[in-house]
C-alpha positions in Angstrom: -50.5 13.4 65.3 -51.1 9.7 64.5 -52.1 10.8 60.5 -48.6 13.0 60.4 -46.6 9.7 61.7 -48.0 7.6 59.4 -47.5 10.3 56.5 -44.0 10.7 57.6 -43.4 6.4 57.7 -45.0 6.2 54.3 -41.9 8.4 53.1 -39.7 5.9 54.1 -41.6 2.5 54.1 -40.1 1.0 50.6 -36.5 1.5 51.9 -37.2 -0.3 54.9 -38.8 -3.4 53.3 -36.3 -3.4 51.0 -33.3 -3.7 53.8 -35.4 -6.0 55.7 -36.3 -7.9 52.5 -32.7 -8.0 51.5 -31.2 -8.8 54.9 -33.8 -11.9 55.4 -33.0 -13.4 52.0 -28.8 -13.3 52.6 -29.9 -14.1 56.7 -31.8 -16.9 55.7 -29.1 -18.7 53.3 -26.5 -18.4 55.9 -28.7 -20.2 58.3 -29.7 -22.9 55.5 -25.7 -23.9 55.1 -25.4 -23.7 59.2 -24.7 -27.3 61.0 -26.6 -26.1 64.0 -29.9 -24.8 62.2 -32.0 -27.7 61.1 -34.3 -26.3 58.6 -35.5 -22.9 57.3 -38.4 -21.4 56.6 -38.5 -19.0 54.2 -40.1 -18.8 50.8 -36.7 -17.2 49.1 -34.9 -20.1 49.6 -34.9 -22.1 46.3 -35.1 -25.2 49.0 -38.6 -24.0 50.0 -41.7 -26.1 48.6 -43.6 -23.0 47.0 -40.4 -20.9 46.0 -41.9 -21.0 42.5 -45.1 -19.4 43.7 -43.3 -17.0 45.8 -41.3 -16.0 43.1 -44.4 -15.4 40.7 -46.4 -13.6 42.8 -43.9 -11.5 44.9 -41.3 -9.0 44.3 -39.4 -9.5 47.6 -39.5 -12.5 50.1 -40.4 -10.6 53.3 -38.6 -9.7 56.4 -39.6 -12.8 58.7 -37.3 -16.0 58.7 -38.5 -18.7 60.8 -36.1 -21.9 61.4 -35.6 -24.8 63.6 -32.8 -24.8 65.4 -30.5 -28.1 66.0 -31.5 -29.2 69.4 -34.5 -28.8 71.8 -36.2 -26.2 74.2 -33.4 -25.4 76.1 -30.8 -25.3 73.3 -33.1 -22.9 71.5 -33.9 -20.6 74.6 -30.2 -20.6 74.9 -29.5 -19.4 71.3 -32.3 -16.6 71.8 -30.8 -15.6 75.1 -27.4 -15.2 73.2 -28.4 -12.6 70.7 -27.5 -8.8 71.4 -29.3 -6.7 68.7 -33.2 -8.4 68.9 -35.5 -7.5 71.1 -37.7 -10.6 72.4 -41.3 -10.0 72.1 -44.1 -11.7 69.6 -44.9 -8.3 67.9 -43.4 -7.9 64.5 -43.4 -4.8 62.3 -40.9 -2.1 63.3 -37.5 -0.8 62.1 -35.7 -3.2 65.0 -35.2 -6.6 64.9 -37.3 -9.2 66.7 -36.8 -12.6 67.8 -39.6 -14.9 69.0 -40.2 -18.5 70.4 -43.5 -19.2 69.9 -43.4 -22.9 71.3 -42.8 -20.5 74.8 -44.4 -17.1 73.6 -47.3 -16.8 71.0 -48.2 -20.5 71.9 -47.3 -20.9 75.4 -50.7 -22.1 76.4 -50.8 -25.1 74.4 -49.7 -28.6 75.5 -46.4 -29.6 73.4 -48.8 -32.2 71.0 -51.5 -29.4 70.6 -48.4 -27.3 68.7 -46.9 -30.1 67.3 -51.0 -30.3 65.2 -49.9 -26.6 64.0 -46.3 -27.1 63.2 -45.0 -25.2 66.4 -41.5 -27.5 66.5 -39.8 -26.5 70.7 -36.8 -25.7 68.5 -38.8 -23.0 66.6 -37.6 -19.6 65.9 -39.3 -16.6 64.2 -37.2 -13.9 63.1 -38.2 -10.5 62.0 -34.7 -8.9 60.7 -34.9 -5.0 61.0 -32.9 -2.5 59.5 -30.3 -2.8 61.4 -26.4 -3.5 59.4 -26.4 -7.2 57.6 -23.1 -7.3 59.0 -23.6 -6.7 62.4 -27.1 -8.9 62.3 -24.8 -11.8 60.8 -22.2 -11.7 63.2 -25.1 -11.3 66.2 -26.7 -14.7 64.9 -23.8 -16.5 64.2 -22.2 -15.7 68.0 -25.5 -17.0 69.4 -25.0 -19.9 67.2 -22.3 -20.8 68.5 -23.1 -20.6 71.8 -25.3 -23.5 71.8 
């Protein structure tokens, strides 16, 4: 059963990184030009320090954006509790979107200075877009946005 659900996935894998691809890139420079987003992450992003490597060596950008939002802890657990379409968890790699603070999730049992060594800002956000509609991803983000 597991080899016939991977053999089915396979079928459909390259339409799937392509949405996620595409919806990352258009996600990311929306949150770039936001006043309450402080930086991005994101090796599409011309603004990015290795954009030209990213742009030799790969064909699409990836599904993941991270970004820092414009305030602290709080503000940012705020801005992930607003969002309707992610699920929360740490785990990325499926068809649904998934948002993530690590500073409270993947790194939660590090002391604020031992993240701060790794780069693990409070206002820290991963985001792994699904394949979910742009549109409706867009409009989820920016409402949580807004709310902070």
């Amino acid at each position: 059963n597991a080899a016939y659900l991977i053999i089915r996935g396979m079928k459909t894998l390259h339409l799937r990184v392509q949405q996620q691809n595409s919806t990352a890139l258009r996600m990311a420079e929306i949150l770039e030009a936001h006043p309450k987003v402080k930086r991005v992450h994101y090796p599409g992003l011309k603004s990015h320090p290795e954009h030209h490597i990213a742009t030799q060596q790969m064909t699409g950008f990836g599904g993941v954006v991270s970004f820092e939002v414009d305030g602290d802890l709080t503000a940012t657990i705020k801005f992930i509790d607003a969002l309707k379409i992610p699920y929360i968890a740490p785990s990325f790699g499926g068809c649904e979107s998934i948002v993530d603070q690590p500073a409270i999730m993947s790194y939660w049992d590090l002391s604020q200075s031992e993240r701060l060594k790794y780069g693990i800002m409070d206002n820290l956000v991963r985001f792994s877009f699904g394949v979910e509609d742009f549109e409706d991803l867009k409009a989820d983000v920016l409402q949580a946005l807004h709310a902070i």
